[in-house]
Each structure stands twice: as C-alpha cells, then as structure tokens.
Backbone atoms as SQL, in Angstrom:
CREATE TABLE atoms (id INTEGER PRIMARY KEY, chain TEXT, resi INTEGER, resn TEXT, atom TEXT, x REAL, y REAL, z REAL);
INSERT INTO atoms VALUES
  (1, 'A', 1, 'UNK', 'N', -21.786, 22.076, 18.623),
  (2, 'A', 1, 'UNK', 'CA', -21.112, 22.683, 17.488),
  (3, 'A', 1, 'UNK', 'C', -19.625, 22.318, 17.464),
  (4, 'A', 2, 'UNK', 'N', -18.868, 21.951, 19.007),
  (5, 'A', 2, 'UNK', 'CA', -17.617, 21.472, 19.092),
  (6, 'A', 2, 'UNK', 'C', -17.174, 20.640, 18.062),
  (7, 'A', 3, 'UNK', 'N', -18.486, 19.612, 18.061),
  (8, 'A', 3, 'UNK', 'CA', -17.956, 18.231, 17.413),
  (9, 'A', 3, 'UNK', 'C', -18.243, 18.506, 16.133),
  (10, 'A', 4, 'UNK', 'N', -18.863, 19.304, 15.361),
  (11, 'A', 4, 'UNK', 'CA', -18.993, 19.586, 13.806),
  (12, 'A', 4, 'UNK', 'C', -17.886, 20.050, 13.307),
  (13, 'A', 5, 'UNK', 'N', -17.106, 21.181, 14.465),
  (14, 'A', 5, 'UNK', 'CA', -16.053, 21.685, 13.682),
  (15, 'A', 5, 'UNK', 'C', -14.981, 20.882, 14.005),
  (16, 'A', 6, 'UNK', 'N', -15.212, 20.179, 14.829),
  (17, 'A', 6, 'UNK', 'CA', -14.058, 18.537, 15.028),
  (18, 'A', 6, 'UNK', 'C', -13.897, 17.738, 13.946),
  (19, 'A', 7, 'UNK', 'N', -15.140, 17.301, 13.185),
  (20, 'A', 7, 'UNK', 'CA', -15.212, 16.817, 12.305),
  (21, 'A', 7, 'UNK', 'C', -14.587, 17.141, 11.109),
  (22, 'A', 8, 'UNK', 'N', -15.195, 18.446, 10.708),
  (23, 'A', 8, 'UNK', 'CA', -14.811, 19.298, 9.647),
  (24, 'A', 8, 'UNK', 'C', -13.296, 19.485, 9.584),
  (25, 'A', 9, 'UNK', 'N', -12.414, 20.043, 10.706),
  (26, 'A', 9, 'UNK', 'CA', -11.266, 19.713, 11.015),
  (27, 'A', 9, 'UNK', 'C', -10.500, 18.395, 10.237),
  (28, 'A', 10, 'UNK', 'N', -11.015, 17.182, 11.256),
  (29, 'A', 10, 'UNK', 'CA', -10.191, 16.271, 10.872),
  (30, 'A', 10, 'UNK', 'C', -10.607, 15.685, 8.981),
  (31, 'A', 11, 'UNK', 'N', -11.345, 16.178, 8.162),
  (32, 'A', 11, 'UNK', 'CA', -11.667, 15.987, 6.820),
  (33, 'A', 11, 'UNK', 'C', -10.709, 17.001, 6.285),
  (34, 'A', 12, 'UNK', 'N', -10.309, 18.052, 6.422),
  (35, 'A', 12, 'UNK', 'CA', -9.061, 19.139, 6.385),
  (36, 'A', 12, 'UNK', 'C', -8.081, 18.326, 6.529),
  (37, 'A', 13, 'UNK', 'N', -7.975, 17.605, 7.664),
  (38, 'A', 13, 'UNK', 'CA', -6.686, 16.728, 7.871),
  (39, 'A', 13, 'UNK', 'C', -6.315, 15.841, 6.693),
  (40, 'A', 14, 'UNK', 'N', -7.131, 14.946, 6.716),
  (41, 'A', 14, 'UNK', 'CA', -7.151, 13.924, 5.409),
  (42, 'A', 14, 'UNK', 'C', -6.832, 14.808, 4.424),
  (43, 'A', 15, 'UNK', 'N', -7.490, 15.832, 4.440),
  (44, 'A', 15, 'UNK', 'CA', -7.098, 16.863, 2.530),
  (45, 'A', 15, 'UNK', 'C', -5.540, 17.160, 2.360),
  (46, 'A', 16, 'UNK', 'N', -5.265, 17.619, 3.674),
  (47, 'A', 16, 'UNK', 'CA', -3.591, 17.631, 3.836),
  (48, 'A', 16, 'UNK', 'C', -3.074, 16.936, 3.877),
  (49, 'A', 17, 'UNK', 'N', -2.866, 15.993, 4.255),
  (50, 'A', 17, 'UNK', 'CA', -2.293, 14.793, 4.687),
  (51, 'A', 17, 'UNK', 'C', -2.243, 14.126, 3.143),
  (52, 'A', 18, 'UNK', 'N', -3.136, 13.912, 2.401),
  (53, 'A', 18, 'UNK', 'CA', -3.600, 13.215, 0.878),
  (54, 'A', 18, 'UNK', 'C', -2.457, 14.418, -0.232),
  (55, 'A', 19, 'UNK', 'N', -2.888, 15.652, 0.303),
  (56, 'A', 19, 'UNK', 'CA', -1.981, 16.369, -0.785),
  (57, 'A', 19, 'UNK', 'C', -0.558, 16.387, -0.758),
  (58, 'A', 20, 'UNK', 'N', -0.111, 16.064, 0.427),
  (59, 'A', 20, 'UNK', 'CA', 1.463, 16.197, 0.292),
  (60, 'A', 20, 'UNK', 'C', 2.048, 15.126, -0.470),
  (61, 'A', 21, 'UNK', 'N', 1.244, 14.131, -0.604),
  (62, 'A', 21, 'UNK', 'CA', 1.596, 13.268, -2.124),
  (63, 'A', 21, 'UNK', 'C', 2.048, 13.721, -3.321),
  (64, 'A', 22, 'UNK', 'N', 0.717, 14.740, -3.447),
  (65, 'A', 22, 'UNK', 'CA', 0.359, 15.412, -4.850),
  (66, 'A', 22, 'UNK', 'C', 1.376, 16.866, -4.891),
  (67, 'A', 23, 'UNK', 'N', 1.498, 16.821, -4.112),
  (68, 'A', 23, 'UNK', 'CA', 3.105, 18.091, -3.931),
  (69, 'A', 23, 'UNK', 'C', 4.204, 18.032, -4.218),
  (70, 'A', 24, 'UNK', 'N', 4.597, 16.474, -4.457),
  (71, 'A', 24, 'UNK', 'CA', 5.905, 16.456, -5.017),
  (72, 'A', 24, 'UNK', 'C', 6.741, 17.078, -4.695),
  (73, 'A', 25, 'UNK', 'N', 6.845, 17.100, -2.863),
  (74, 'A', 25, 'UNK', 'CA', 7.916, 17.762, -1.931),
  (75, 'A', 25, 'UNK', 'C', 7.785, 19.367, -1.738),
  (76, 'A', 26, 'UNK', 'N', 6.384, 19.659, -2.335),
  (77, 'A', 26, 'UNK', 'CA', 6.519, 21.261, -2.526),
  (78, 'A', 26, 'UNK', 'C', 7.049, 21.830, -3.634),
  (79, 'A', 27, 'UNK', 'N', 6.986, 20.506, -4.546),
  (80, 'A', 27, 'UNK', 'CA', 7.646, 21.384, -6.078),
  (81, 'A', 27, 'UNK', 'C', 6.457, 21.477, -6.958),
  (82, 'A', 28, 'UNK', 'N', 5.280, 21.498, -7.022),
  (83, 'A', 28, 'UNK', 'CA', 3.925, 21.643, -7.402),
  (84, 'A', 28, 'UNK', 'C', 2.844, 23.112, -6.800),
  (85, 'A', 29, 'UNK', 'N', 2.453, 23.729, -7.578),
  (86, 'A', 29, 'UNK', 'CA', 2.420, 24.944, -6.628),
  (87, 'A', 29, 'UNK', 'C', 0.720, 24.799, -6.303),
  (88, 'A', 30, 'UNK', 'N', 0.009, 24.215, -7.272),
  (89, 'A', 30, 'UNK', 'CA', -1.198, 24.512, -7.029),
  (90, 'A', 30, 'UNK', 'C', -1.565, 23.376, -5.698),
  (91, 'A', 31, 'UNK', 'N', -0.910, 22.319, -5.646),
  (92, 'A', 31, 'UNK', 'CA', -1.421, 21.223, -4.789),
  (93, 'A', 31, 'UNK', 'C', -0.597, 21.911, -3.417),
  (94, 'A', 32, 'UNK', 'N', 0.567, 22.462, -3.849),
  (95, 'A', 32, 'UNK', 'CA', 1.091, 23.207, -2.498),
  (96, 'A', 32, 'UNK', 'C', 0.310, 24.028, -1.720),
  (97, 'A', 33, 'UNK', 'N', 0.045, 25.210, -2.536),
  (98, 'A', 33, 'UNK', 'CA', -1.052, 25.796, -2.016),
  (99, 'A', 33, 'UNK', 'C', -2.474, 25.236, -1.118),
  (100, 'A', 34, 'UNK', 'N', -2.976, 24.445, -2.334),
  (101, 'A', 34, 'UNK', 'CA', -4.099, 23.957, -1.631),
  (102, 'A', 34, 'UNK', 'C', -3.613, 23.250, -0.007),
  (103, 'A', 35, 'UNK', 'N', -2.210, 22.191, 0.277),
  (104, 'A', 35, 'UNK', 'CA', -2.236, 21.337, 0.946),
  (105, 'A', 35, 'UNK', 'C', -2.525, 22.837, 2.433),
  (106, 'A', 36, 'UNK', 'N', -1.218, 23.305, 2.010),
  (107, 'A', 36, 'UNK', 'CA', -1.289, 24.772, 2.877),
  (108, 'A', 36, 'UNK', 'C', -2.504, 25.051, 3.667),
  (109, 'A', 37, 'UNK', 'N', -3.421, 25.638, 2.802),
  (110, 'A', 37, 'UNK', 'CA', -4.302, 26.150, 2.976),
  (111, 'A', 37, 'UNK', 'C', -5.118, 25.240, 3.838),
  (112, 'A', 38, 'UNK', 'N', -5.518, 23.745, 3.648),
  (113, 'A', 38, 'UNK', 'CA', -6.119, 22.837, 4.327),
  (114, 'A', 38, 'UNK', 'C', -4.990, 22.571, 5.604),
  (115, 'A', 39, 'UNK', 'N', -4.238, 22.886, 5.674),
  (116, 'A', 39, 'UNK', 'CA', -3.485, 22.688, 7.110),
  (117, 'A', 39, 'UNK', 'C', -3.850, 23.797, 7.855),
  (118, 'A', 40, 'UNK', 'N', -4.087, 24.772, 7.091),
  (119, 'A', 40, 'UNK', 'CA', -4.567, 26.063, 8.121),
  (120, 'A', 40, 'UNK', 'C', -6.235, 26.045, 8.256),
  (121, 'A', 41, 'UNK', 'N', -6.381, 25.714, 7.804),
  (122, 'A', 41, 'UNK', 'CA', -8.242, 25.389, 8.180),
  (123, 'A', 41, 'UNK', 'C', -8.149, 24.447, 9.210),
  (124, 'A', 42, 'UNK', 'N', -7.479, 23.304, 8.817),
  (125, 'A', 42, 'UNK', 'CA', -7.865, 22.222, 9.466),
  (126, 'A', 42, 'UNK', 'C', -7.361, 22.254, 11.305),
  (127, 'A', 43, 'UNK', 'N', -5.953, 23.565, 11.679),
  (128, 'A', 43, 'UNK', 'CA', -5.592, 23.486, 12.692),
  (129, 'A', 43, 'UNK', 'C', -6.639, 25.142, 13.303),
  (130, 'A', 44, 'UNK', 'N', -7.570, 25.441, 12.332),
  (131, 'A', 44, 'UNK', 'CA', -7.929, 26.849, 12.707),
  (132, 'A', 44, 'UNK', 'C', -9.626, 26.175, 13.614),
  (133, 'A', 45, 'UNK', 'N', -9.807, 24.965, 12.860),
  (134, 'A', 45, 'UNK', 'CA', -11.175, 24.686, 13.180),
  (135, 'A', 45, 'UNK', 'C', -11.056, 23.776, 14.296),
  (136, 'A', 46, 'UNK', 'N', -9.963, 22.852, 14.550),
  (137, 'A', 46, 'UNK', 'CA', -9.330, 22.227, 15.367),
  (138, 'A', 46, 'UNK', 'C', -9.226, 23.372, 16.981),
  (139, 'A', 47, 'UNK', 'N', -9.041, 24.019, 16.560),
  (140, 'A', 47, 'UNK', 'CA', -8.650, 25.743, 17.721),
  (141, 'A', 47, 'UNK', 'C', -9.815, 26.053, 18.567),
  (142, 'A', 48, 'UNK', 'N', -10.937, 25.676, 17.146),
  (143, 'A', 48, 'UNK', 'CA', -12.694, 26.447, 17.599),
  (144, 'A', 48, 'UNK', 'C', -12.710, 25.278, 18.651),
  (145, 'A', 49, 'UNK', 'N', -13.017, 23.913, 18.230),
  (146, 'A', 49, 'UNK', 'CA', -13.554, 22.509, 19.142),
  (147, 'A', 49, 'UNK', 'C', -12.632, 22.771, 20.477),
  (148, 'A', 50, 'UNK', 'N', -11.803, 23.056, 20.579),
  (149, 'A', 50, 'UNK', 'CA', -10.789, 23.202, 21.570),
  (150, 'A', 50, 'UNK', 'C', -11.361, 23.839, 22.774),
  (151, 'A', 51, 'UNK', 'N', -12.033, 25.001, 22.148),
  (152, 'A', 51, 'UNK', 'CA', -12.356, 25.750, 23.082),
  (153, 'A', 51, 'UNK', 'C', -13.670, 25.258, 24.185),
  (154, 'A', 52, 'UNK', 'N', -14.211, 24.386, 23.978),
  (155, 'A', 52, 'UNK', 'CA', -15.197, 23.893, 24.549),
  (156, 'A', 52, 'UNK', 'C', -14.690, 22.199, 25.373),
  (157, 'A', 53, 'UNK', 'N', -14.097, 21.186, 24.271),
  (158, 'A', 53, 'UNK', 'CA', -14.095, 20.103, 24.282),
  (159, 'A', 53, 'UNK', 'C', -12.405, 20.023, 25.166),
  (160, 'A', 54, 'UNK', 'N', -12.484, 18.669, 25.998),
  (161, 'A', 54, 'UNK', 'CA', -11.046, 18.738, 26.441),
  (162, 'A', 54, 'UNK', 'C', -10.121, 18.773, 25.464),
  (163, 'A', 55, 'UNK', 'N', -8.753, 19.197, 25.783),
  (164, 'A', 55, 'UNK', 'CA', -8.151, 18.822, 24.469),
  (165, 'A', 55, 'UNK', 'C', -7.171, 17.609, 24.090),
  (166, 'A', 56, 'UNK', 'N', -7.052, 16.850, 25.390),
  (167, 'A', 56, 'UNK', 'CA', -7.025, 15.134, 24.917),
  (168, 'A', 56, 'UNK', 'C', -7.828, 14.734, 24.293),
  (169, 'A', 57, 'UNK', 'N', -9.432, 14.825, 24.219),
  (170, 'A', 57, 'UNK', 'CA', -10.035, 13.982, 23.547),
  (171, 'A', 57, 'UNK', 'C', -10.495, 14.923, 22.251),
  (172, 'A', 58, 'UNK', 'N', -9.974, 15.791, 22.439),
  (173, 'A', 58, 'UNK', 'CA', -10.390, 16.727, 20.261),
  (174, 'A', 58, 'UNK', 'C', -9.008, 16.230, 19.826),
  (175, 'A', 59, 'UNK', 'N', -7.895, 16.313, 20.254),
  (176, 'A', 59, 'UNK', 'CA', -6.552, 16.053, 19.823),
  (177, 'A', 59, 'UNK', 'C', -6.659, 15.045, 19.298),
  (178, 'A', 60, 'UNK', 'N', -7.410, 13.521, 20.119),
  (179, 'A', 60, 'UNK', 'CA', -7.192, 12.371, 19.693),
  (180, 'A', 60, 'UNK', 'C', -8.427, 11.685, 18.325),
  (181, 'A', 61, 'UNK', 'N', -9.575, 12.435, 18.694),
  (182, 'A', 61, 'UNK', 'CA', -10.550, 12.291, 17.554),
  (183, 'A', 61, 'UNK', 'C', -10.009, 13.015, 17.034),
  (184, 'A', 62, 'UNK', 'N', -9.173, 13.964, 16.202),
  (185, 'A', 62, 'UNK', 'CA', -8.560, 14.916, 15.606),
  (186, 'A', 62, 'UNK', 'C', -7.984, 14.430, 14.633),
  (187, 'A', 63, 'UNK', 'N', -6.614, 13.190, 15.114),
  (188, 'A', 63, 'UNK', 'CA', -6.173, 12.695, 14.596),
  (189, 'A', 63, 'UNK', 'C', -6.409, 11.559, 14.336),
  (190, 'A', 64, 'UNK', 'N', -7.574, 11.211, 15.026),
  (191, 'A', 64, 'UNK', 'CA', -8.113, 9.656, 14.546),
  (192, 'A', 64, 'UNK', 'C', -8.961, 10.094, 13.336),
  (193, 'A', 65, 'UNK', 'N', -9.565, 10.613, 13.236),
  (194, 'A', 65, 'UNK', 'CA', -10.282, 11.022, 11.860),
  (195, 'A', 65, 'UNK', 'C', -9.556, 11.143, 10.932),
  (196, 'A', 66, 'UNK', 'N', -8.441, 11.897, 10.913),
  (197, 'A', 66, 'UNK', 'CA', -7.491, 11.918, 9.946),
  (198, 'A', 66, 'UNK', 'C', -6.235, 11.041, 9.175),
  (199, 'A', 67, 'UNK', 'N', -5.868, 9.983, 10.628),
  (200, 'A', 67, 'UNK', 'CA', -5.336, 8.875, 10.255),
  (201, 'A', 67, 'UNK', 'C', -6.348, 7.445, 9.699),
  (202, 'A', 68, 'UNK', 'N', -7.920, 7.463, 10.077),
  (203, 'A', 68, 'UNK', 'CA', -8.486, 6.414, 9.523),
  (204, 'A', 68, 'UNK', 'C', -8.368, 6.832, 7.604),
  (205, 'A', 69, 'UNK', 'N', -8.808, 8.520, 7.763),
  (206, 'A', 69, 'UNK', 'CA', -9.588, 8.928, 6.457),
  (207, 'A', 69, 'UNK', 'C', -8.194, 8.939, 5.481),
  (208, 'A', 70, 'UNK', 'N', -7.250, 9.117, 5.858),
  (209, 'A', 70, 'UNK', 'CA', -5.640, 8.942, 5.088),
  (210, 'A', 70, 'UNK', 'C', -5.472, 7.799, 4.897),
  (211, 'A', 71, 'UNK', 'N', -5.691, 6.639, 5.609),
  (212, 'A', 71, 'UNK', 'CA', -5.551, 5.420, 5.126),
  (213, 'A', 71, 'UNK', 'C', -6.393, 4.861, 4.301),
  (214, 'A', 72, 'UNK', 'N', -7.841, 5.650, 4.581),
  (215, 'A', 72, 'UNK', 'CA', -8.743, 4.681, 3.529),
  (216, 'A', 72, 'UNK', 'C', -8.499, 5.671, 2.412),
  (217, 'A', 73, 'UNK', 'N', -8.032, 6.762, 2.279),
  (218, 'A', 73, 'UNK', 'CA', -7.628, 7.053, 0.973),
  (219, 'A', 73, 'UNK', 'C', -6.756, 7.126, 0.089),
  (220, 'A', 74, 'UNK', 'N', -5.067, 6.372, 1.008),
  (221, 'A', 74, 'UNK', 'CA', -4.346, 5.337, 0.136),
  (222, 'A', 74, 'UNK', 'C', -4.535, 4.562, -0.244),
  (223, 'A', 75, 'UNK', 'N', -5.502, 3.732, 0.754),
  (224, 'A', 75, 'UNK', 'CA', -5.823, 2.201, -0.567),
  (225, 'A', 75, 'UNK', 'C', -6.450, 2.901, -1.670),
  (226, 'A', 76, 'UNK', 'N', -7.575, 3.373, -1.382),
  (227, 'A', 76, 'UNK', 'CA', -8.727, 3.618, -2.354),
  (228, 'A', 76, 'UNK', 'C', -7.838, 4.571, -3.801),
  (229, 'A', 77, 'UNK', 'N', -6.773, 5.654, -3.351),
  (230, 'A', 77, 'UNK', 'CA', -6.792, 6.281, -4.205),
  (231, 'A', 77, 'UNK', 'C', -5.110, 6.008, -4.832),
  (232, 'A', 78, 'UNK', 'N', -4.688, 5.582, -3.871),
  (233, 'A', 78, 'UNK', 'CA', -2.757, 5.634, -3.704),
  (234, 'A', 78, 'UNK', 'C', -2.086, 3.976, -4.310),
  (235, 'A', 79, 'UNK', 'N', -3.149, 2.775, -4.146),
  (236, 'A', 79, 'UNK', 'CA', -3.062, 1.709, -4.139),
  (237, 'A', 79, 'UNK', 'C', -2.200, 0.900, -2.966),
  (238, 'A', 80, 'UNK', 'N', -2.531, 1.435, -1.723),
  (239, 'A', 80, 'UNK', 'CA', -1.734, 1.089, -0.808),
  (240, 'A', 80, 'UNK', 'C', -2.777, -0.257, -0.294),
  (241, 'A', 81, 'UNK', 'N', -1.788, -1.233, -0.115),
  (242, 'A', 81, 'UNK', 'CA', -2.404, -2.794, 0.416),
  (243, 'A', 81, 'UNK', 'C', -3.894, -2.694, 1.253),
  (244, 'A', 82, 'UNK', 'N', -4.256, -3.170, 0.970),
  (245, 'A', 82, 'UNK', 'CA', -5.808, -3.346, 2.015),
  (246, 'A', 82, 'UNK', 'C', -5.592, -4.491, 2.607),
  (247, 'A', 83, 'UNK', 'N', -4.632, -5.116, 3.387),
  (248, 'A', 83, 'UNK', 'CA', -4.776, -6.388, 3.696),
  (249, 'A', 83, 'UNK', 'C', -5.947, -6.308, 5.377),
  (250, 'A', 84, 'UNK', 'N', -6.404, -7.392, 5.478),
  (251, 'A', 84, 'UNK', 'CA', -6.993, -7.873, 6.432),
  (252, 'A', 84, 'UNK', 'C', -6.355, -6.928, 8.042),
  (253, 'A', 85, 'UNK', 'N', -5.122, -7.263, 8.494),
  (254, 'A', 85, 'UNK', 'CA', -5.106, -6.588, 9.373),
  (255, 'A', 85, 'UNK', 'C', -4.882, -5.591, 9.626),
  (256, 'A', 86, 'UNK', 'N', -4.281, -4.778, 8.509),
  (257, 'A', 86, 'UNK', 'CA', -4.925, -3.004, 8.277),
  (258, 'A', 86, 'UNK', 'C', -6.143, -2.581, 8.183),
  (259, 'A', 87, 'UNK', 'N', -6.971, -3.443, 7.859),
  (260, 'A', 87, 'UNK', 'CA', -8.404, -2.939, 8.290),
  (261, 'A', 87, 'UNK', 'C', -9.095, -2.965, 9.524),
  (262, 'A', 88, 'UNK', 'N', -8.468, -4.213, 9.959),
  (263, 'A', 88, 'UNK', 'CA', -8.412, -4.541, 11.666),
  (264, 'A', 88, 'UNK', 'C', -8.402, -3.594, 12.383),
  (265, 'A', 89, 'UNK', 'N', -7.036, -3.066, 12.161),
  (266, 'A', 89, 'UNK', 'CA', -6.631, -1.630, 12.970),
  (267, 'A', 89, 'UNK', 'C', -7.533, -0.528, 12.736),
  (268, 'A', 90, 'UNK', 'N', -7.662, -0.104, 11.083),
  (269, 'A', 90, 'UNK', 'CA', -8.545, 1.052, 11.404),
  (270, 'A', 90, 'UNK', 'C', -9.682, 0.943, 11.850),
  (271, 'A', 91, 'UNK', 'N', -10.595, 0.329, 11.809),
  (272, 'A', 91, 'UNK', 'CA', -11.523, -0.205, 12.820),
  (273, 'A', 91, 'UNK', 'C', -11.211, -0.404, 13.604),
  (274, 'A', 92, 'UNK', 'N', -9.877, -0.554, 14.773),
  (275, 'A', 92, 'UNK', 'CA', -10.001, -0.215, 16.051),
  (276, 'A', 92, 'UNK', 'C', -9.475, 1.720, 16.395),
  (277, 'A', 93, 'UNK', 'N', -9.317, 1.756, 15.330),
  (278, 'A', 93, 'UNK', 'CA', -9.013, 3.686, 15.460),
  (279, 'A', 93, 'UNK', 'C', -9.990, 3.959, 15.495),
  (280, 'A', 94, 'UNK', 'N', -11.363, 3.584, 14.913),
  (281, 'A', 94, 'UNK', 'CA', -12.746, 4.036, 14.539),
  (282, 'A', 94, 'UNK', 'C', -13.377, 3.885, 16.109),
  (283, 'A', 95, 'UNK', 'N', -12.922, 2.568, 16.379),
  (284, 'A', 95, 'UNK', 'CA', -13.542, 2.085, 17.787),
  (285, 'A', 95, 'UNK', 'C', -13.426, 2.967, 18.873),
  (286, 'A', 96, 'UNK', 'N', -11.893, 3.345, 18.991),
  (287, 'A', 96, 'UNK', 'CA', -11.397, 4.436, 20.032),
  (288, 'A', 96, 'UNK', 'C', -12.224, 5.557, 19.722),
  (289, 'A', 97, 'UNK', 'N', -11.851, 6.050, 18.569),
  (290, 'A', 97, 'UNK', 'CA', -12.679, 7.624, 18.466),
  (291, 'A', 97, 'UNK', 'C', -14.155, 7.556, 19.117),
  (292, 'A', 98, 'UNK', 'N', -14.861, 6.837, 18.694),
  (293, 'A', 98, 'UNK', 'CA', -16.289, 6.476, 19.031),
  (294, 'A', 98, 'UNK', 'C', -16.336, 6.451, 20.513),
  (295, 'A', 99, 'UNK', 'N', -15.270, 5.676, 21.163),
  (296, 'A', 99, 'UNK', 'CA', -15.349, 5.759, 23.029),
  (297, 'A', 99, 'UNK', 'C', -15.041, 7.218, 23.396),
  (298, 'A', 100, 'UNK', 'N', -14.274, 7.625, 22.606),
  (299, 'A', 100, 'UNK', 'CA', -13.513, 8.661, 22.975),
  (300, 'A', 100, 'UNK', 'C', -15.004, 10.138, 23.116),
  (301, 'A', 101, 'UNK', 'N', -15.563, 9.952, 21.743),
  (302, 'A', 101, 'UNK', 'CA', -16.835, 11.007, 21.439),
  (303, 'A', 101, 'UNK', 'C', -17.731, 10.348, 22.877),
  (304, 'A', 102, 'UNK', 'N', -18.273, 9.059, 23.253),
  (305, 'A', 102, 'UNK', 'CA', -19.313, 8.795, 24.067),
  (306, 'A', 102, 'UNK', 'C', -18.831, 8.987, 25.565),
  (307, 'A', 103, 'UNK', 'N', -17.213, 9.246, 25.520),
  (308, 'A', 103, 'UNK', 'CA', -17.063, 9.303, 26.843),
  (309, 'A', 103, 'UNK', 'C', -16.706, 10.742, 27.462),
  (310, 'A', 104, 'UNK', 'N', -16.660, 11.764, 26.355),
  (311, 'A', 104, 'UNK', 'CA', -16.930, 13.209, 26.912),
  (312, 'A', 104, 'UNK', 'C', -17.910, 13.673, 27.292);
C-alpha cells in the first residue's frame, strides 16, 4: 500500500508543480487554491509511504515521479523543447526510480 500512496503522492506533485504556472505568482485564486491543496495531499500521502518505506528511497521516487511527470507535462502542455537529450535524461530518472522501487 506504501507504494500506491507513493505513487498517488508523486501525481499530486506534478499537479503542483504544473499549477504554479497557472498561478500567476499567486495572483489567481482558484489555481492557487487548487496548487495549495495538491501540495498538501501530495506531502500528506508522501507522510503515509514514509511510514513503512525508507525514506531515501520514497523521497527519491517521490521526486522522481514528479520531476519526470513535470517535464513531460511542459513539453506536452507548456511547449517546452523535447529535444533528444531531455528525453535521454528523463528516461534515466525513470531508470533510477525503477532500481530504486526493485531495490527496496
């Protein structure tokens, strides 16, 4: 159940992380709110996995979930470059997380 709410967590992350775009520094109230609110889920469910899982390796799938899923949703949504060796990389963030899950 660690790793579901690990998961769930770091998709919170991406939601936050994506809205502080849409916040316009905090001068937007509804995207404020929402970003808010997904920062507090996302560090509340982050809290649950904790309790079981070390917390080097929830910390780091934590934020690897959230830095792959933020990047693939600047290109996709932000128009941020997709070049070749930015994809490189997140596929090696993907890679780590994956050692990281098989080696707990």
């Amino acid at each position: 159940m660690a790793w579901l709410y690990l998961l769930v967590a770091g998709l919170f992350e991406i939601g936050w992380a994506i809205g502080l775009k849409y916040t316009e520094g905090f001068t937007r109230l509804v995207p404020s709110l929402l970003t808010v609110a997904s920062m507090i889920v996302s560090l509340w469910l982050l809290g649950l996995a904790l309790k079981t899982l070390p917390v080097g390796t929830g910390y780091a799938v934590w934020t690897g979930v959230g830095t792959v899923g933020t990047a693939i949703l600047g290109i996709v949504l932000l128009g941020e470059p997709a070049t070749l060796l930015r994809l490189l990389c997140i596929g090696l963030i993907v890679a780590g997380i994956l050692g990281l899950k098989f080696a707990a």
